[in-house]
mmCIF file of the C-alpha atoms, coordinates in Angstrom:
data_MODEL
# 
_entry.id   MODEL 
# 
loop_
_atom_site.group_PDB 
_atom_site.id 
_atom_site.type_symbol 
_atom_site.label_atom_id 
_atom_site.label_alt_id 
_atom_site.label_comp_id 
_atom_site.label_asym_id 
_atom_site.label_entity_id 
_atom_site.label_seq_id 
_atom_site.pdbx_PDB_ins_code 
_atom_site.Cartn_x 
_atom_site.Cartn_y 
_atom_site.Cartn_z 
_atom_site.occupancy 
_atom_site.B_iso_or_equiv 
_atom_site.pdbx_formal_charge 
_atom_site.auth_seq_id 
_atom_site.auth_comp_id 
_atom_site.auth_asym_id 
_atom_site.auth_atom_id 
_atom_site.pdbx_PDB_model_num 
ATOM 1   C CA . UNK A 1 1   ? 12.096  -0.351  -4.911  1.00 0.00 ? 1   UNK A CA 1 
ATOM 2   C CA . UNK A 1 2   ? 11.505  3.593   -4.828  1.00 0.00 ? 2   UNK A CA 1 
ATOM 3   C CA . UNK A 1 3   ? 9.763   3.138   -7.996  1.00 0.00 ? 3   UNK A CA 1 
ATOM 4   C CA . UNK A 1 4   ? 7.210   0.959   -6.467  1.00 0.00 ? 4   UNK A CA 1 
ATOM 5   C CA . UNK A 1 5   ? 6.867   3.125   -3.487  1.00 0.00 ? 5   UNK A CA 1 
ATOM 6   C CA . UNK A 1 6   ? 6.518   6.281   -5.697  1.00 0.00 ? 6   UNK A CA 1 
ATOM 7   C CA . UNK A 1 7   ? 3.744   4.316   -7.676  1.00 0.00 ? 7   UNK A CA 1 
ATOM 8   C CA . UNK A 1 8   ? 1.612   2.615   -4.753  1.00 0.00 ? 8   UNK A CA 1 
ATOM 9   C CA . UNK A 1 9   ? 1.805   6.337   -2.650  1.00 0.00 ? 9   UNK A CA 1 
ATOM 10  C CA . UNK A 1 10  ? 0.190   7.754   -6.126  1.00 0.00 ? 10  UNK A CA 1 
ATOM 11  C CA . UNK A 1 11  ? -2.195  5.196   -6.537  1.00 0.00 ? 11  UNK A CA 1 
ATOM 12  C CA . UNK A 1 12  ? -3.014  5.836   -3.087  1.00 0.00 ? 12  UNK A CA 1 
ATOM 13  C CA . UNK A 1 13  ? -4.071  9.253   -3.679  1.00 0.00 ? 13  UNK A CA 1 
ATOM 14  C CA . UNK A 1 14  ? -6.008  8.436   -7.453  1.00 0.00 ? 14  UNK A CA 1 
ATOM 15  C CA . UNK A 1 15  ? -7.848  6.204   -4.811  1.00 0.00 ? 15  UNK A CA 1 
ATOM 16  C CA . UNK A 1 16  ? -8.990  8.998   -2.672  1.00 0.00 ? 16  UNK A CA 1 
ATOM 17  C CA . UNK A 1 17  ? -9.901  10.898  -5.083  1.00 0.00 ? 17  UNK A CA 1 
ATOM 18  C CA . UNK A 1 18  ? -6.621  13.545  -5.998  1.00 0.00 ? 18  UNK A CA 1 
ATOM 19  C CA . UNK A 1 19  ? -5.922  12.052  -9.304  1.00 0.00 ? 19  UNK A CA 1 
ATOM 20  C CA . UNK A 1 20  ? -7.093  11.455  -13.107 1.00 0.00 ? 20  UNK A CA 1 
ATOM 21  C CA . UNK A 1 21  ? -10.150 8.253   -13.457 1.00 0.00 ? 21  UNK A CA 1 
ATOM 22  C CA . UNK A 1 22  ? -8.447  4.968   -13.051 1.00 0.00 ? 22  UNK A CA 1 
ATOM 23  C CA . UNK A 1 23  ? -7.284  3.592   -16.113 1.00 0.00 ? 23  UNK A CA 1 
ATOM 24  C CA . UNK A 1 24  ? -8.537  -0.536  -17.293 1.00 0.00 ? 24  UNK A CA 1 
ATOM 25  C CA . UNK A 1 25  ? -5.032  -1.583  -15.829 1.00 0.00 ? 25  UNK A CA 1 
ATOM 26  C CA . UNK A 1 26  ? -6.341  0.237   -12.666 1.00 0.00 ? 26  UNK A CA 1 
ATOM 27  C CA . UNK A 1 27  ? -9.262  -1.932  -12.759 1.00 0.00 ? 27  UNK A CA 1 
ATOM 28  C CA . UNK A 1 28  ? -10.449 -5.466  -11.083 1.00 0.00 ? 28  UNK A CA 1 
ATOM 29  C CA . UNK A 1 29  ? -9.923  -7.926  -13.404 1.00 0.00 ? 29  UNK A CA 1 
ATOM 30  C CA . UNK A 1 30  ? -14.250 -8.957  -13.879 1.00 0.00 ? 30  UNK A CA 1 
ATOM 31  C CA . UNK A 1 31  ? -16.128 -7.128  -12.431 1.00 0.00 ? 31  UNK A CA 1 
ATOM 32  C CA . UNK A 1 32  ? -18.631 -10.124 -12.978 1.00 0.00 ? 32  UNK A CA 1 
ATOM 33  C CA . UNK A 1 33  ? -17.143 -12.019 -10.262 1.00 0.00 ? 33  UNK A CA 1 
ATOM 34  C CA . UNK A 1 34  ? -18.269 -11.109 -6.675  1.00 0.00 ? 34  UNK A CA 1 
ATOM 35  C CA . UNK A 1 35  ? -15.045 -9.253  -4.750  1.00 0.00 ? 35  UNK A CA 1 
ATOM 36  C CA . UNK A 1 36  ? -13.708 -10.970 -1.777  1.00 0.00 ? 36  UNK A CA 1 
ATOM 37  C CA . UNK A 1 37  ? -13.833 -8.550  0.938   1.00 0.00 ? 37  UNK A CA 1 
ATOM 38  C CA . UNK A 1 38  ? -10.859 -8.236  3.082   1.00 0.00 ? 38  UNK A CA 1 
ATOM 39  C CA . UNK A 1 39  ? -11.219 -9.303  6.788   1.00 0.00 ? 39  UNK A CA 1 
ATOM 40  C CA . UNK A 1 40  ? -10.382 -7.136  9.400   1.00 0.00 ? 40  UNK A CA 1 
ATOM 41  C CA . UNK A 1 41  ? -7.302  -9.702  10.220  1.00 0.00 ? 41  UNK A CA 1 
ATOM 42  C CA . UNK A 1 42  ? -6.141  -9.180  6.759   1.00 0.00 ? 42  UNK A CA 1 
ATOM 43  C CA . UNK A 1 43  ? -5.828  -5.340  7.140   1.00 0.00 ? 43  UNK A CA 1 
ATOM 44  C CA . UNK A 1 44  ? -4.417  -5.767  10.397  1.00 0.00 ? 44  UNK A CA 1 
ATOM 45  C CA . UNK A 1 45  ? -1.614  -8.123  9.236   1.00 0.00 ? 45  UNK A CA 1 
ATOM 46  C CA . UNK A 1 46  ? -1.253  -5.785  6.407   1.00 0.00 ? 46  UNK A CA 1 
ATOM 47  C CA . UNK A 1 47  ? -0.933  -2.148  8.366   1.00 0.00 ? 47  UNK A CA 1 
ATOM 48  C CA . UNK A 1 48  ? 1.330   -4.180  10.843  1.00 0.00 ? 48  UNK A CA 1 
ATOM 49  C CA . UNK A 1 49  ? 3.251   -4.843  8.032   1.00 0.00 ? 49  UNK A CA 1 
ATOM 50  C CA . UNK A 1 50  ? 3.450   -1.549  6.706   1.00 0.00 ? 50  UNK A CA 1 
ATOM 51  C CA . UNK A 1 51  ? 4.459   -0.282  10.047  1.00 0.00 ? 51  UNK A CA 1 
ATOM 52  C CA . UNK A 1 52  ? 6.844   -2.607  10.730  1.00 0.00 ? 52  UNK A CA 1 
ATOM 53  C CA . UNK A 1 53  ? 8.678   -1.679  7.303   1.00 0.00 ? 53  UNK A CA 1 
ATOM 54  C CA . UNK A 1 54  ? 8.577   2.169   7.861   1.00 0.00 ? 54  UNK A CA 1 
ATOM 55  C CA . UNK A 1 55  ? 9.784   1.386   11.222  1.00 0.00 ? 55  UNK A CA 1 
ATOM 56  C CA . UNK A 1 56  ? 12.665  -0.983  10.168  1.00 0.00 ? 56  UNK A CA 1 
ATOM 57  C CA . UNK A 1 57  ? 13.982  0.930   6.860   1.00 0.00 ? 57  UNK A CA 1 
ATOM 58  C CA . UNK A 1 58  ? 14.152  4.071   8.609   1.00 0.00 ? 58  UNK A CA 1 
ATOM 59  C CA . UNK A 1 59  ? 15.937  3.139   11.469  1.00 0.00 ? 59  UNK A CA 1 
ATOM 60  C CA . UNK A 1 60  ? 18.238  1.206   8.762   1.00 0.00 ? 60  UNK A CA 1 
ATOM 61  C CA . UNK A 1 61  ? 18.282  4.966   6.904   1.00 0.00 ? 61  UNK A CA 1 
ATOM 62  C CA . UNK A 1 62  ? 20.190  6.193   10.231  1.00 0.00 ? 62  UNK A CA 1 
ATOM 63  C CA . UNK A 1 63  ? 23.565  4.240   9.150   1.00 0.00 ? 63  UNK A CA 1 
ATOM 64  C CA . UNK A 1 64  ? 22.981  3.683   5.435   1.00 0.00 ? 64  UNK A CA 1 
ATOM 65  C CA . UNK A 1 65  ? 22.208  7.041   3.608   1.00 0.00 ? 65  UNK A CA 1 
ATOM 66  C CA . UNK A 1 66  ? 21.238  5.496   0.741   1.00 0.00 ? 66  UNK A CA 1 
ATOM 67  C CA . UNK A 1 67  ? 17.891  4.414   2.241   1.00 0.00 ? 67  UNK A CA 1 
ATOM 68  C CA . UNK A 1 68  ? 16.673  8.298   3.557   1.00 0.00 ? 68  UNK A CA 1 
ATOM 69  C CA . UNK A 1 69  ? 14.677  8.419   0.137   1.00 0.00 ? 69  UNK A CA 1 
ATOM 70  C CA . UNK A 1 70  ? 13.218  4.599   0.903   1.00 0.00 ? 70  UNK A CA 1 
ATOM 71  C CA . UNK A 1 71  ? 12.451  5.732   4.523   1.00 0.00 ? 71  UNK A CA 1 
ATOM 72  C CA . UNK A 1 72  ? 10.278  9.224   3.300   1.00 0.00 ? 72  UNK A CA 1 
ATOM 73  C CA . UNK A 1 73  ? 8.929   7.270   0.476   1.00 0.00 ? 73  UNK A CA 1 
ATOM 74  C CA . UNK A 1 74  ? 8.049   4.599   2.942   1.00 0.00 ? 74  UNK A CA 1 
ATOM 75  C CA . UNK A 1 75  ? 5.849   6.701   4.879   1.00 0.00 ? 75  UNK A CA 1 
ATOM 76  C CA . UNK A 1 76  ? 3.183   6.815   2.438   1.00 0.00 ? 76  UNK A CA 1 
ATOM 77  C CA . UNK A 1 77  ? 2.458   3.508   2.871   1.00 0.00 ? 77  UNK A CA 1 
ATOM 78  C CA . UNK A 1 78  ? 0.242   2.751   6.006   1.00 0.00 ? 78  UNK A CA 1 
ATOM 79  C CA . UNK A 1 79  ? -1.673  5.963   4.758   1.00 0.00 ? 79  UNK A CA 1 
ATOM 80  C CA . UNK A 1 80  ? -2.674  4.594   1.506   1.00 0.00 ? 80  UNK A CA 1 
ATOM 81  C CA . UNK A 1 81  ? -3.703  1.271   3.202   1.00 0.00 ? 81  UNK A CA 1 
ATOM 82  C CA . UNK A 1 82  ? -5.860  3.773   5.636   1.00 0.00 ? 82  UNK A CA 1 
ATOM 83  C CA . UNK A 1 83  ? -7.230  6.012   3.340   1.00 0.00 ? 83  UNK A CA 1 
ATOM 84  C CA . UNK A 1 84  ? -8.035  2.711   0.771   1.00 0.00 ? 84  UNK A CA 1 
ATOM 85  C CA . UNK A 1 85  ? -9.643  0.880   4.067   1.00 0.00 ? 85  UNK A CA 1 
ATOM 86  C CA . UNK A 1 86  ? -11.687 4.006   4.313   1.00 0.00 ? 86  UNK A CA 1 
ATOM 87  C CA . UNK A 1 87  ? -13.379 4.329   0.559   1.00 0.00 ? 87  UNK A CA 1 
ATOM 88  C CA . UNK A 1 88  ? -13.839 0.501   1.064   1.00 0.00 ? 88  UNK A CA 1 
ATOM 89  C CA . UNK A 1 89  ? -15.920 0.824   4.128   1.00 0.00 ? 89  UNK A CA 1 
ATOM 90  C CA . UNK A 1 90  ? -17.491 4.212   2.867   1.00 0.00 ? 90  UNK A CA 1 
ATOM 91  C CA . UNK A 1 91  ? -21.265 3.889   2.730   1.00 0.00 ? 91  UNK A CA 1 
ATOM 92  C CA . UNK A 1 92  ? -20.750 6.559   -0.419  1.00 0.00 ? 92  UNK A CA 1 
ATOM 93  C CA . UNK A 1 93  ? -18.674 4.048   -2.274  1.00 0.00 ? 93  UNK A CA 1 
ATOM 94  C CA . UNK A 1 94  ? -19.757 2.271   -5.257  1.00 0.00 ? 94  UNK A CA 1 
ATOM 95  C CA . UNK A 1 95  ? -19.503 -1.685  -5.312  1.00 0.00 ? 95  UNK A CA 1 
ATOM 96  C CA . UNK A 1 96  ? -17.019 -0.771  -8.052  1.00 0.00 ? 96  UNK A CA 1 
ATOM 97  C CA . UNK A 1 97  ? -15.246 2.018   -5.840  1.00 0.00 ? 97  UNK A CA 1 
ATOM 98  C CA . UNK A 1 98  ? -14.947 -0.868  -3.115  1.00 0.00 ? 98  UNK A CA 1 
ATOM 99  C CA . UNK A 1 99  ? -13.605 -3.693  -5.166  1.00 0.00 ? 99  UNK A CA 1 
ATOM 100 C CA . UNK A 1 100 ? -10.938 -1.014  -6.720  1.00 0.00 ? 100 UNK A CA 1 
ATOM 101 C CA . UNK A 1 101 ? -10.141 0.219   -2.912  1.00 0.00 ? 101 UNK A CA 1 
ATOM 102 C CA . UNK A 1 102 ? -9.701  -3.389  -1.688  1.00 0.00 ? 102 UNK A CA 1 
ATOM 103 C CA . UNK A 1 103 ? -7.071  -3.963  -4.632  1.00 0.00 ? 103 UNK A CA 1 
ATOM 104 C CA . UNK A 1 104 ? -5.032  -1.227  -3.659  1.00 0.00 ? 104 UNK A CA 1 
ATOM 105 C CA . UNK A 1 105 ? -4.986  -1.700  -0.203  1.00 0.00 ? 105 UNK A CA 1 
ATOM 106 C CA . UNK A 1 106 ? -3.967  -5.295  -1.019  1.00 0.00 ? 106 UNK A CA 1 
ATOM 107 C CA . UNK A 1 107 ? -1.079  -4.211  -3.524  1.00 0.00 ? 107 UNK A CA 1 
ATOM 108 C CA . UNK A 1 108 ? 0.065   -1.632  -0.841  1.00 0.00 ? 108 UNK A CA 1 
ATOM 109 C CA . UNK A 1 109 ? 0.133   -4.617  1.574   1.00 0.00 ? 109 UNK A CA 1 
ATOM 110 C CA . UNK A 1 110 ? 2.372   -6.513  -0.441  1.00 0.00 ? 110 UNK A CA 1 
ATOM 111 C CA . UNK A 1 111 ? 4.432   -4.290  -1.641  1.00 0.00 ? 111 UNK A CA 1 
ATOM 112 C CA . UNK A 1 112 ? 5.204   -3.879  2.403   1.00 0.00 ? 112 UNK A CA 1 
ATOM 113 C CA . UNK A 1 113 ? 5.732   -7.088  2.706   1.00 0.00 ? 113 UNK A CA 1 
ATOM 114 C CA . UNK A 1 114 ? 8.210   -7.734  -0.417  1.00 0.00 ? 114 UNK A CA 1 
ATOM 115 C CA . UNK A 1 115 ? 10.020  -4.603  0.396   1.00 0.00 ? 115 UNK A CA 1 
ATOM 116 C CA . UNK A 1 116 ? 10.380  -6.187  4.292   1.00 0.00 ? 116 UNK A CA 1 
ATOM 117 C CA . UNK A 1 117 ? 11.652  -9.017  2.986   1.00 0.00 ? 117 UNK A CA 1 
ATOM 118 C CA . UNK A 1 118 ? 14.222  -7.392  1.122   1.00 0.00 ? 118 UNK A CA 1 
ATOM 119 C CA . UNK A 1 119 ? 15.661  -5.294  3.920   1.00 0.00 ? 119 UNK A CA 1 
ATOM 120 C CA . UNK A 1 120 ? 18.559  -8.000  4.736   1.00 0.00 ? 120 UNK A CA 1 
ATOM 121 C CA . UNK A 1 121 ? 20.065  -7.987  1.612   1.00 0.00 ? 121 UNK A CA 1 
ATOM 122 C CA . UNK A 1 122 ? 20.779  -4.473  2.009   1.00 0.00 ? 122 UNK A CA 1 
ATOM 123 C CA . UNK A 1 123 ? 22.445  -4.543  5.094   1.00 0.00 ? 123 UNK A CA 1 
ATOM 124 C CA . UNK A 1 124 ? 19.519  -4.040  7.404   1.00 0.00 ? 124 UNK A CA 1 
ATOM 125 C CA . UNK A 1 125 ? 19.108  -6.053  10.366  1.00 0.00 ? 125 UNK A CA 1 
ATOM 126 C CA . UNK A 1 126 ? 15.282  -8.067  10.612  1.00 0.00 ? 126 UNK A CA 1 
# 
């Protein structure tokens, strides 16, 4: 779970711009195909999302010390959907640098919702 969180807040940053050049693996799969472009309900959902898992692991970190470092990590989360929203809509940004920004923000958004999802098994309330 941290793991993921560490990785996602770092690709969240090589998105804006603070790290090395994306790697293949970074990459869309074809960049033949055209990108579906998410809808502004789909980045809603997905910052809600975000929120709502910062919100709820954090206030689970208050009784369960063992999820502080999930809660900080956590944080990162709803910034690298924002700051991947913003190179996507980014009149500067390649079609490339758009398709790439869209796949982040995507991972990020699941990655909110799987961790979410997992919060009852450790003891956290929905």
């Amino acid at each position: 779970m941290i793991r993921g969180l560490v990785t996602i807040a770092l690709a969240g940053a090589l998105v804006a711009g603070c790290g090395n050049k994306p790697t293949s693996s970074d990459l869309p799969a074809d960049d033949s195909k055209p990108h579906p472009k998410m809808t502004e309900a789909e980045v809603t959902r997905g910052k809600d999302a975000c929120k709502g898992y910062v919100d709820k692991v954090c206030a689970c970190a208050a009784s369960k010390p063992d999820l502080q470092k999930p809660c900080e990590l956590a944080k990162a989360l709803p910034e690298a959907v924002r700051v991947s929203r913003e190179v996507s809509l980014s009149p500067d940004s390649s079609a490339k640098d758009v398709a790439q920004a869209e796949d982040m923000a995507r991972k990020t958004i699941k990655e909110c919702f799987e961790e979410l999802a997992k919060l009852p098994t450790l003891g956290c309330t929905p």
